[in-house]
VOLOMAR-318292 format. One record per residue (C-alpha): x, y, z; residue in three letters. Coordinates in pm, whole numbers, plus 50000, padded with zeros to 5 digits. Layout:
XYZALA/...
This chain:
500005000050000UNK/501345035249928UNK/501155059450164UNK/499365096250133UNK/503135109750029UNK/504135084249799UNK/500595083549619UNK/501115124249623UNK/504445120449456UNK/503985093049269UNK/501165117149113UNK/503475145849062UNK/505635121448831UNK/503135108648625UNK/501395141748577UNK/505465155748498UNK/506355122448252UNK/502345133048050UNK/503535166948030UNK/506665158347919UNK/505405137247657UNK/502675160847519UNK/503945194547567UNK/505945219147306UNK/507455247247360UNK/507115281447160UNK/509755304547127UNK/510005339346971UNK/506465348047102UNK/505295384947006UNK/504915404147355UNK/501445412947233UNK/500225373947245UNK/498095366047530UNK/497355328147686UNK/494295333247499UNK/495915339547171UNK/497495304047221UNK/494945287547313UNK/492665297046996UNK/495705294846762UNK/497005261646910UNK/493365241446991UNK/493105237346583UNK/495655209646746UNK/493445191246979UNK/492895199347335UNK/494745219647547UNK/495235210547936UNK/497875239048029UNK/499625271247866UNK/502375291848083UNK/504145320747913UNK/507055339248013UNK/509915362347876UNK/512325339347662UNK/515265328047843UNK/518545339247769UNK/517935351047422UNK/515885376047264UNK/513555372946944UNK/513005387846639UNK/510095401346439UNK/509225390746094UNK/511915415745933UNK/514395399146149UNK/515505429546364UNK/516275416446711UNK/513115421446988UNK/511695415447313UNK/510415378547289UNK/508265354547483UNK/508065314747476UNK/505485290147585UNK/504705257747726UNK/501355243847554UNK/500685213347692UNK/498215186347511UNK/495595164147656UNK/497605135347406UNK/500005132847173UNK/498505132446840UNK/497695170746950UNK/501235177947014UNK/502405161546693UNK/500105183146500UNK/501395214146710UNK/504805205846582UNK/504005210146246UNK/503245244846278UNK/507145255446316UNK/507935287746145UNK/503915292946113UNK/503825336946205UNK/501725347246478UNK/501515381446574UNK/504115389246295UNK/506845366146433UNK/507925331346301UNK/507515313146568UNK/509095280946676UNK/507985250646800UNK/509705224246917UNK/509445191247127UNK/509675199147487UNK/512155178847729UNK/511665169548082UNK/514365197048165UNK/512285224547999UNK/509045211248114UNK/510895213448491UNK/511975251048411UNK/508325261148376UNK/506965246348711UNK/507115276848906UNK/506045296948672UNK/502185302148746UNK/499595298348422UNK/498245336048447UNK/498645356948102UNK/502025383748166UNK/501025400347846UNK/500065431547889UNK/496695436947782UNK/494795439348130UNK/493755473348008UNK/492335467747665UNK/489205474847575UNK/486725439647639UNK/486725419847292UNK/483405421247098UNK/481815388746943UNK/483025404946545UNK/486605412946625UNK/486675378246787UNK/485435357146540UNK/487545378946316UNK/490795375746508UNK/489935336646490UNK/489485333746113UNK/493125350646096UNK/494045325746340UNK/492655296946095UNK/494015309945804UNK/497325310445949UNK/496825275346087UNK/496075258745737UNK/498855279145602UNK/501365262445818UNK/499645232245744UNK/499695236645369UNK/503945242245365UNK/504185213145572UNK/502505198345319UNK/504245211245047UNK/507705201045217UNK/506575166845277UNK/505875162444881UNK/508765179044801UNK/510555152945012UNK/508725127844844UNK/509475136144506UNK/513095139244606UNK/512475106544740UNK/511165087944446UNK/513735106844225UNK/516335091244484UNK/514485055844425UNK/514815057344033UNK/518515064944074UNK/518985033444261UNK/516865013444028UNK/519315023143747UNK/522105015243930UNK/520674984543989UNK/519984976243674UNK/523284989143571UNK/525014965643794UNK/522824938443646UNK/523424947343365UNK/527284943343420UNK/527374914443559UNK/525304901343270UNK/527724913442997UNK/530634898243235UNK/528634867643286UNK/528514865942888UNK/532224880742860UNK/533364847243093UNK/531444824842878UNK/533104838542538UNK/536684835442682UNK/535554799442793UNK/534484788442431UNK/537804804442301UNK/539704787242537UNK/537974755442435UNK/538464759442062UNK/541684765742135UNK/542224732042331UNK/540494715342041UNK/542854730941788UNK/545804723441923UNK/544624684441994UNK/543554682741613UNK/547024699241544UNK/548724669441766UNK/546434642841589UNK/547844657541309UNK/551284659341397UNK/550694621641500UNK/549474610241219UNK/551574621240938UNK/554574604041175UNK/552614572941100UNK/552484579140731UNK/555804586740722UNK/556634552640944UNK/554434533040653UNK/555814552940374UNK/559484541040498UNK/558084508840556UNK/557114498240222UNK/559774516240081UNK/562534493440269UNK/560134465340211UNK/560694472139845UNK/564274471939865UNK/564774440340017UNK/562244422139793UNK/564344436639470UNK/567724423239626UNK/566514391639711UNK/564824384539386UNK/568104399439229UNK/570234372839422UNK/567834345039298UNK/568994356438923UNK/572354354138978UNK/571944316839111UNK/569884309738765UNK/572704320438611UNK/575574302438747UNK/573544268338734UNK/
């Protein structure tokens, strides 16, 4: 059994190790955006549990020109994680007239942020209370930026596609090339065997040759000596004709 402490912290680490996992964290925040501003512009994600803003730490931002500026960041934390995989596709989307970025948020960063409390610090306590128009309006800008982001995330993932493909047919010519090779060796090896074989059978037919016209020659000699001794002897039987 766990006791009231070790239930309490073992409930501080699992609600730490779920943020962890579905928070991101948004850097180069406009001064001018408000919690609220995140939590319209980021729950075309998926639900939101918890947002906490506060000035960027230990570097500034920069506005859509790129001069350097005072700059916020964010934790947006997600009920799950398809949310915060969606959220991360809307890096370099502009909010407020600042690229912002957004990027996978580690247990150290999600740590940093604990005592920071989730009140809005931009400073807009004084403005005039939002009417129903300028809100839906601010919210279709808000859309429009979303399925912007969306759109050249998009675009970059058919890009790497193509590139991919393109990548593909280049290996399926060297493929074939190297078939192709191997083929024309294959054939290349099979051509020096047959010329190596006619070559054997050459120079056997030239040694049958050689062979047999040494046999000739032994037969031609043969007879000839043959012939010889048959014209002596029948020589010698003259002479004894003779003399009788």
């Amino acid at each position: 059994m766990f006791t009231v402490l070790e239930r309490a912290s073992r409930t501080v680490l699992e609600e730490m190790s779920d943020a962890t996992n579905n928070a991101v964290l948004v850097r180069n925040l406009s001064p001018e955006v408000t919690k609220q501003t995140l939590l319209d512009f980021f729950s075309f994600c998926g639900e939101i549990s918890a947002v906490k803003i506060r000035p960027s730490v230990g570097e500034g931002g920069s506005s859509s020109s790129g001069s350097p500026t005072e700059a916020m960041e964010a934790l947006v934390i997600f009920e799950n994680q398809s949310a915060k995989k969606t959220a991360l596709v809307l890096d370099s989307a502009t909010l407020k007239k600042r690229k912002i970025s957004v990027m996978d948020a580690t247990e150290e960063l999600v740590s940093s942020f604990k005592d920071v409390r989730e009140v809005d610090l931009a400073r807009d306590s004084t403005d005039v209370p939002e009417t129903a128009t300028a809100r839906q309006e601010r919210l279709q800008g808000l859309r429009e930026e979303f399925d912007r982001a969306i759109k050249r995330a998009s675009d970059k993932l058919s890009d790497f596609n193509e590139k991919h493909r393109i990548t593909e047919k280049v290996q399926e010519f060297g493929d074939l090339t190297k078939r192709k090779t191997q083929e024309i060796n294959e054939q290349y090896r099979l051509t020096e065997r047959a010329r190596e074989g006619w070559q054997t059978v050459r120079e056997k037919t030239r040694e049958l040759d050689e062979r047999l016209h040494l046999s000739e020659s032994a037969r031609d000699g043969w007879r000839s000596l043959k012939a010889s001794v048959s014209k002596i002897m029948q020589k010698d039987r003259g002479g004894e004709v003779d003399k009788a």
